[in-house]
C-alpha positions in Angstrom: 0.0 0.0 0.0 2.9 2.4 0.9 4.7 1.6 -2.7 1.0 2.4 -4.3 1.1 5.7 -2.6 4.2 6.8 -3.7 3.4 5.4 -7.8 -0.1 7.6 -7.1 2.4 11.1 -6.0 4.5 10.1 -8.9 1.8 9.9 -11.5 0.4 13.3 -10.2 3.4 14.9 -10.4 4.1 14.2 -13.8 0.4 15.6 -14.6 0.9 18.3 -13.1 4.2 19.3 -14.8 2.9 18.2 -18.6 -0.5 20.8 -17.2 2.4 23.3 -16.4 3.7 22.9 -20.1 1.0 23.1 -21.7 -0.5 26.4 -19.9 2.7 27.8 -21.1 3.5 28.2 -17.1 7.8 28.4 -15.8 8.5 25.4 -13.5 11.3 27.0 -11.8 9.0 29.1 -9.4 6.8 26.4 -7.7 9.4 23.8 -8.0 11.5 26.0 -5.7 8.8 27.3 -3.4 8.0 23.5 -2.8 11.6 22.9 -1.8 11.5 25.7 0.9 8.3 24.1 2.3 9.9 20.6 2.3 11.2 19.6 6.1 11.8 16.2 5.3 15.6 16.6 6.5 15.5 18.6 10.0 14.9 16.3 12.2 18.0 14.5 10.9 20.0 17.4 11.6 18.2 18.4 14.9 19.0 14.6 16.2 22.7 14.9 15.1 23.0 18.0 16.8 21.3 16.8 19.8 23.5 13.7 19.7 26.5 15.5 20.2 25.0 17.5 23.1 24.0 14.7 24.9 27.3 12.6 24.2 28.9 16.0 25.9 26.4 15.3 28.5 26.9 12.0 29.1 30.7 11.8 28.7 30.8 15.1 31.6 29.0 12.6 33.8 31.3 10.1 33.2 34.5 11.9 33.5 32.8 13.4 36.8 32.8 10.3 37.9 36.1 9.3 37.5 37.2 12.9 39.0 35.3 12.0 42.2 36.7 8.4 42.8 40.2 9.7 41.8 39.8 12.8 44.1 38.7 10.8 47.3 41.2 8.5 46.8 43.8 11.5 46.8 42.7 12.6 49.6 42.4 9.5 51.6 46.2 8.8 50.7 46.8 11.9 51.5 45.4 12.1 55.3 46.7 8.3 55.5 50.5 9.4 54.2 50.8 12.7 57.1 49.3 10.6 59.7 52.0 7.7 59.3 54.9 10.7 59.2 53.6 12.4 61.8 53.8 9.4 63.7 57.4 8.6 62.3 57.9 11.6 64.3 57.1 11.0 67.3 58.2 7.8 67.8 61.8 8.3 65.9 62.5 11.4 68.0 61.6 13.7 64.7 63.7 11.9 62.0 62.5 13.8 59.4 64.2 11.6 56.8 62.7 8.5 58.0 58.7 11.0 58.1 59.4 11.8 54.7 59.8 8.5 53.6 57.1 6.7 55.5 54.6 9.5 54.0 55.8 8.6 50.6 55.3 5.1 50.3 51.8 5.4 52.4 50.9 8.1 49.4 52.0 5.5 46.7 50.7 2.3 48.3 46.8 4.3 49.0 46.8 5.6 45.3 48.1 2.1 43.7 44.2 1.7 42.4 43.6 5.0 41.5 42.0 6.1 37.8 45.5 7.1 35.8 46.5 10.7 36.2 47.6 12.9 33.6 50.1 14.0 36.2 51.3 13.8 39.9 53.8 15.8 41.4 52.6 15.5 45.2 55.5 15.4 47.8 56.3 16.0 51.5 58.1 18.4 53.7 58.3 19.4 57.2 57.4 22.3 58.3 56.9 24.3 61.7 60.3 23.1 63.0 60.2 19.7 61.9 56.9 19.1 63.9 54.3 18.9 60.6 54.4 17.3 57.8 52.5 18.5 54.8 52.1 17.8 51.3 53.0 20.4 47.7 52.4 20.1 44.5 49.7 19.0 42.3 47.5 16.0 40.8 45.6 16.1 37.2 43.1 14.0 35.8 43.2 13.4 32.1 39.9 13.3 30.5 38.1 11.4 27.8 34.9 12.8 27.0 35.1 16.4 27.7 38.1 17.1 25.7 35.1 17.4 23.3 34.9 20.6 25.0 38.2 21.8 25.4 38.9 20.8 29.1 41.7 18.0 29.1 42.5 18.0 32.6 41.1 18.4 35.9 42.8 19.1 39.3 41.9 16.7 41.6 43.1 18.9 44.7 42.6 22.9 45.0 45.7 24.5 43.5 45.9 27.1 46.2 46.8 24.3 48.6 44.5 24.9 51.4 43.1 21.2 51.1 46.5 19.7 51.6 46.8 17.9 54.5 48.9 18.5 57.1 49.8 16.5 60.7 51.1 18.7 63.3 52.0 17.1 66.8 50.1 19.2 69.1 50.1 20.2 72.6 48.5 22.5 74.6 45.3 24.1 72.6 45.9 22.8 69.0 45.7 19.3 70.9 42.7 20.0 72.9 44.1 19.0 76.4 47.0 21.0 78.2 50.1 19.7 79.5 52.3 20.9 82.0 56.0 20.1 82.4 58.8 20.5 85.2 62.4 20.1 83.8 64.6 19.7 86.6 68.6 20.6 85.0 71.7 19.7 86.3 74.1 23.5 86.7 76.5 21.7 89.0 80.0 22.1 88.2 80.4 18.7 87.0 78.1 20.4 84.5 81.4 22.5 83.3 83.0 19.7 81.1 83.3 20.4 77.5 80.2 21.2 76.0 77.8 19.8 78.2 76.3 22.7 79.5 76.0 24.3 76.4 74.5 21.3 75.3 71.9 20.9 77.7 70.7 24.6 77.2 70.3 23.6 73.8 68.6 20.3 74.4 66.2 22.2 77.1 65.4 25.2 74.4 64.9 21.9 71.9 62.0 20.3 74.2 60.5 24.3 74.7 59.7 25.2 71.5 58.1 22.3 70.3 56.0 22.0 73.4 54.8 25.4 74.3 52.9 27.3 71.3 52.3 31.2 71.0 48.4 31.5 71.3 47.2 29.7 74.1 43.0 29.9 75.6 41.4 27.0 77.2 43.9 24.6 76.9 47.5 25.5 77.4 50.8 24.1 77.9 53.2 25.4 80.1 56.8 24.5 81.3 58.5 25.4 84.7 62.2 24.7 85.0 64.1 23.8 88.3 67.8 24.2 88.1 69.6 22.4 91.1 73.1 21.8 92.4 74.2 21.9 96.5 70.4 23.4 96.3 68.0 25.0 94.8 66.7 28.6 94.6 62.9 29.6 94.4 62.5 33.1 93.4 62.6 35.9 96.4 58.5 36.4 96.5 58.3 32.8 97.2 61.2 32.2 100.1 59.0 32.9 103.1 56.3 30.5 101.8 58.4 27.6 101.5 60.7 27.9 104.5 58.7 30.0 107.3 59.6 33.7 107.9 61.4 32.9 111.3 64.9 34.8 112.2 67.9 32.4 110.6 70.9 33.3 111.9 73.9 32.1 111.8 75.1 28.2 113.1 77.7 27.4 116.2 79.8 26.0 116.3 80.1 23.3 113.6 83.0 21.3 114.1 84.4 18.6 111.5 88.1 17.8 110.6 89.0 19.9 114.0 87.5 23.2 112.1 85.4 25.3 114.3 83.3 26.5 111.5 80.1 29.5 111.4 77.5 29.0 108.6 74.9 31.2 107.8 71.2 31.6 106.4 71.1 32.2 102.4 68.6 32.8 99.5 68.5 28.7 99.2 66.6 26.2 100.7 67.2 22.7 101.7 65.6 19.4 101.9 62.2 18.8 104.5 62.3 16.4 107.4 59.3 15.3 109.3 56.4 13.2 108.1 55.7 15.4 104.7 59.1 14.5 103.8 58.2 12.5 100.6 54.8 14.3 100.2 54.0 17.0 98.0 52.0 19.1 101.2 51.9 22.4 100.8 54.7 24.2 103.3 52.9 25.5 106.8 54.0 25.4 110.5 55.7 21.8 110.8 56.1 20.9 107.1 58.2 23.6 106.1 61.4 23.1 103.9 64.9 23.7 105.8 66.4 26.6 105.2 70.1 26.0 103.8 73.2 27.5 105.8 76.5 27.9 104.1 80.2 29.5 105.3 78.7 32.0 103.4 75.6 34.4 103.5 75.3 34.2 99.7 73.9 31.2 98.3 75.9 29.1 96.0 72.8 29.4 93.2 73.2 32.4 91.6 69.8 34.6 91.2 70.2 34.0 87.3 69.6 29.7 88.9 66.6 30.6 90.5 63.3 28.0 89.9 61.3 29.2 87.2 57.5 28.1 88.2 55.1 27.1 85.2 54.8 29.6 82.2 53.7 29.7 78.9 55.9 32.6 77.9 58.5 30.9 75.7 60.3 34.1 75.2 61.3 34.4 79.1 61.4 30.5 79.4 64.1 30.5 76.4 66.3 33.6 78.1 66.0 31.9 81.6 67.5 28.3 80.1 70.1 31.0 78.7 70.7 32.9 82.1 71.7 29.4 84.0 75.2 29.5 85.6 77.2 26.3 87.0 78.6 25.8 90.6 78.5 23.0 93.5 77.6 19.3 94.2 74.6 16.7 92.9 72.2 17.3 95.5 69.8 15.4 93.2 66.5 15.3 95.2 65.9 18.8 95.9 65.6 19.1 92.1 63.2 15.9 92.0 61.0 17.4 94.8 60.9 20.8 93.5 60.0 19.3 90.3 57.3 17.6 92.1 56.1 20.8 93.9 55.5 22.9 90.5 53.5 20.3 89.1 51.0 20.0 92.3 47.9 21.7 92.6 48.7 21.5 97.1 51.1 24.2 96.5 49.2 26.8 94.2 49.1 28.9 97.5 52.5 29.8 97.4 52.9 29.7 93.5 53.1 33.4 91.6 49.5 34.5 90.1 49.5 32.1 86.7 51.8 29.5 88.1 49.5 26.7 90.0 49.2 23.5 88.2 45.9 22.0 87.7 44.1 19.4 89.8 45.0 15.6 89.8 43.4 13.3 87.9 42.0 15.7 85.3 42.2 13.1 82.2 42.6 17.0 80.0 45.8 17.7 81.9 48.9 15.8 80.8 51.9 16.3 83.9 54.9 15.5 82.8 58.6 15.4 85.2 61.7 15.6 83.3 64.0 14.8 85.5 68.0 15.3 83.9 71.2 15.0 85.3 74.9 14.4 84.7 76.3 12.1 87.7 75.3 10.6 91.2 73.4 12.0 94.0 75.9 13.1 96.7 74.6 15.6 98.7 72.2 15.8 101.2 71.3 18.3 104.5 71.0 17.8 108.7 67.8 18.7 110.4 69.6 18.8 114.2 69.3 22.2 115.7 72.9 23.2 115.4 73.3 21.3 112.3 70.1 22.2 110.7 69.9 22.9 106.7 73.9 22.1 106.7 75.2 19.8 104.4 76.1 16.4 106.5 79.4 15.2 106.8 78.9 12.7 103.7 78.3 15.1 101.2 80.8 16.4 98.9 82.6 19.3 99.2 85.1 20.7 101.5 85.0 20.5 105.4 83.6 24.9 105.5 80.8 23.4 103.6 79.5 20.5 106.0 78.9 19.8 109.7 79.5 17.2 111.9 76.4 15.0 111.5 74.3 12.6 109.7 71.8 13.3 107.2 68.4 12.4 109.1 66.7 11.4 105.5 69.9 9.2 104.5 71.4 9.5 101.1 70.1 11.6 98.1 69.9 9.2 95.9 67.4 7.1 98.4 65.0 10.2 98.7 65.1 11.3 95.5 63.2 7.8 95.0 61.0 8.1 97.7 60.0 11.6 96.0 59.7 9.9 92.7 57.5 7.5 94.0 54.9 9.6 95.4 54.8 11.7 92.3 54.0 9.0 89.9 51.9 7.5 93.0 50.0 10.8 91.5 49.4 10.4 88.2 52.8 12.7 87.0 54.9 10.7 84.2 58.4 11.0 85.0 60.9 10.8 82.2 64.7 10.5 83.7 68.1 12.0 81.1 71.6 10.6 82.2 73.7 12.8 80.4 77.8 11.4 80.1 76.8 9.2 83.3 78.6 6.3 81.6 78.1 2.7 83.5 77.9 5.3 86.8 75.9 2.0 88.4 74.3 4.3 91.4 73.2 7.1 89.2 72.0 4.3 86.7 69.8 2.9 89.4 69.0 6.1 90.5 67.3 7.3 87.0 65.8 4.2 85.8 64.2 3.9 89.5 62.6 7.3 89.2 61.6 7.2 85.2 57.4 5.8 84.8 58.9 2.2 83.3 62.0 1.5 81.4 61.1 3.4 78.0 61.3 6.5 79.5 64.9 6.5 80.8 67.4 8.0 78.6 71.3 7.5 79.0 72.6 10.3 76.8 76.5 9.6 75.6 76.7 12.8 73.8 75.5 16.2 73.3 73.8 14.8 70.1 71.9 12.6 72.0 71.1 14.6 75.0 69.3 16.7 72.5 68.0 13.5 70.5 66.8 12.8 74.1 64.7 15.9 75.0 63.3 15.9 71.6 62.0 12.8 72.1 60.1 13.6 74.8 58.6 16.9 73.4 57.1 14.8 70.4 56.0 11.3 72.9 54.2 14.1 75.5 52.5 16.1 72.5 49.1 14.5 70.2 49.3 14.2 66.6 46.3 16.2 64.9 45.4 16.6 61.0 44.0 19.7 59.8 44.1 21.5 56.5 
């Protein structure tokens, strides 16, 4: 029936023209007029065009798709690769070669099924003092369909950088808890060898700046520092507090070696006798500190020595590290107990405004002891009433510097590990340095006695290490965050 219609058009067509003839009429004329009217052939080229549209359409979805999987994954390897560095860090006492390379192979291994690029140039670096680590460069996409378009490429990560990732071990507010620490340092003259003093300043500056950060609010961290030698020195506003604000004159007469000796009352204070011995009471009638008598009214810390309580004012931490001077004997735990005292909340009355440590057993307040020194304990006080706050007749140093009695809290090195008892006894990690202590078996004993449990004891050969040391501790004590 169709092939009839079309012989019927045919046959009228040819009519028509020999009609057209005939009347003497041009063809041209309707023949073109006809052709104008004739659609037959848009909707071929409305369907090609709309073909290609829709192919564009279709192929951006596609290529969309592949951006997305490609991007997540990016991203994924990205957070995965800073994590595993920043981690590196803290457990390789910030060996930023080994950070570097741990993020690179996590990056490689996390993007092994990822769509092919059209180019990668992502890499890793340290940054904020070797504390972060952060990721540069770029990533492309190559496309397929919506090249049709002109766009060959697409980044899979913001080119101004701000979605790079980046893990920065934290403390304080960046880490969402606060931490306080109370580095007790060596300045005896044993101190005086080589380098070692400069190298502990260095090492102590180390642990500062990673640990205490510039804009502090809710959470803080904060770092008090306790120099010690024959004794220790807490700042002038705080000497009546600690010891009582009796008359001290001066001691008669102490006789050892057949020298009838006069000591008298200085800046310093001693050990404390009595049942608070090994406690972390606050000072009051009874459970005051001794005050420490010399053959001289000056104390042998200098003022530049004095205990600096907990601050978050790295500027005046750092020039007080720099400020330290050397001089006496290893009286070892007057440094642990005062490192002890900074760190408890029992003795924020007598602590400058700023200074008082936070309660016990606050699970958003990290305390942390550092306790460092360079040899063994070997000096330690009398509580008799002629002999009182005098070195006893076992300490070192020369006959004008000790009486003719007995320690009544036996050796240093046996206190200073009563003290470190009863300060992890409340929830304060103690970390102990031996710095050029050698095979020194008492000071040995003495350290990794005090130190939380066997990791954290340190026996530093070398200034190098002392530093590798401290280091160490700022990263272990601080929390690894991401952000972008």
């Amino acid at each position: 029936m169709f092939s009839s219609s079309i012989d019927d058009h045919c046959a009228t067509s040819r009519f028509q023209v020999k009609r057209d003839i005939a009347a003497g009429r041009p063809l041209a004329a309707p023949m073109l007029s006809r052709f104008t009217r004739d659609k037959s052939g848009n909707v071929a080229m409305l369907f090609g065009l709309m073909a290609m549209s829709m192919m564009i359409i279709v192929g951006s979805a596609i290529d969309l798709g592949r951006w997305l999987h490609a991007r997540s994954i990016t991203v994924a390897a990205l957070d995965s690769a800073v994590l595993a560095a920043g981690r590196m860090l803290q457990v390789n006492a910030l060996d930023e070669t080994a950070a570097l390379a741990a993020a690179d192979r996590f990056y490689k291994d996390n993007t092994a099924q990822r769509p092919q690029l059209a180019s990668d140039t992502i890499e890793f670096v340290t940054t904020e003092g070797g504390t972060a680590i952060t990721a540069q460069g770029a990533a492309f996409l190559e496309t397929t369909f919506i090249k049709l378009a002109g766009i060959n490429q697409l980044p899979l990560l913001k080119l101004s950088g701000s979605e790079y990732s980046k893990a920065v071990l934290a403390v304080g507010g960046n880490a969402e808890e606060s931490v306080e620490i109370s580095m007790m340092l060596d300045v005896s003259g044993s101190m005086g060898a080589g380098t070692k003093f400069q190298d502990m300043k260095l090492a102590a500056k180390d642990l500062i700046n990673i640990v205490v950060y510039a804009n502090q609010g809710e959470y803080y961290s904060k770092v008090g520092i306790v120099p010690f030698s024959s004794y220790v020195r807490p700042p002038a506003s705080m000497l009546s507090a600690v010891r009582g604000s009796g008359t001290f004159g001066v001691q008669l007469p102490l006789m050892l070696n057949g020298l009838n000796l006069t000591h008298r009352a200085t800046p310093c204070v001693s050990e404390r006798v009595g049942t608070q011995k090994y406690t972390d009471v606050v000072p009051a009638v009874g459970q005051y500190l001794l005050p420490s008598y010399w053959n001289s009214s000056t104390c042998e810390m200098s003022a530049s020595s004095e205990i600096v309580p907990l601050s978050n004012d790295k500027d005046s931490l750092l020039s007080r590290i720099d400020g330290l001077t050397m001089s006496g004997s290893t009286a070892g735990h007057l440094g642990t107990a005062w490192a002890w005292y900074l760190l408890s909340p029992n003795w924020a009355p007598v602590m400058p405004a700023g200074s008082a440590a936070g309660a016990y057993g606050n699970d958003k307040i990290k305390k942390i002891a550092i306790l460092m020194t360079d040899g063994e304990y070997n000096t330690q006080y009398c509580s008799s009433t002629i002999f009182r706050g005098v070195r006893d007749k076992n300490s070192n140093g020369t006959s004008s510097q000790r009486g003719n009695c007995t320690a009544a809290n036996g050796k240093s090195a046996d206190q200073a590990k009563a003290l470190c008892a009863g300060m992890k006894a409340k929830g304060i990690t103690v970390y102990t340095i031996g710095f050029d202590i050698g095979s020194n078996a008492s000071a040995v004993n003495t350290l990794s006695s005090c130190a939380t449990d066997p990791t954290k004891f340190y026996n530093a050969a070398s200034g190098e290490q002392l530093r590798q040391a401290f280091r160490d501790i700022a990263v272990k004590i601080s929390n690894l965050y991401l952000t972008r």
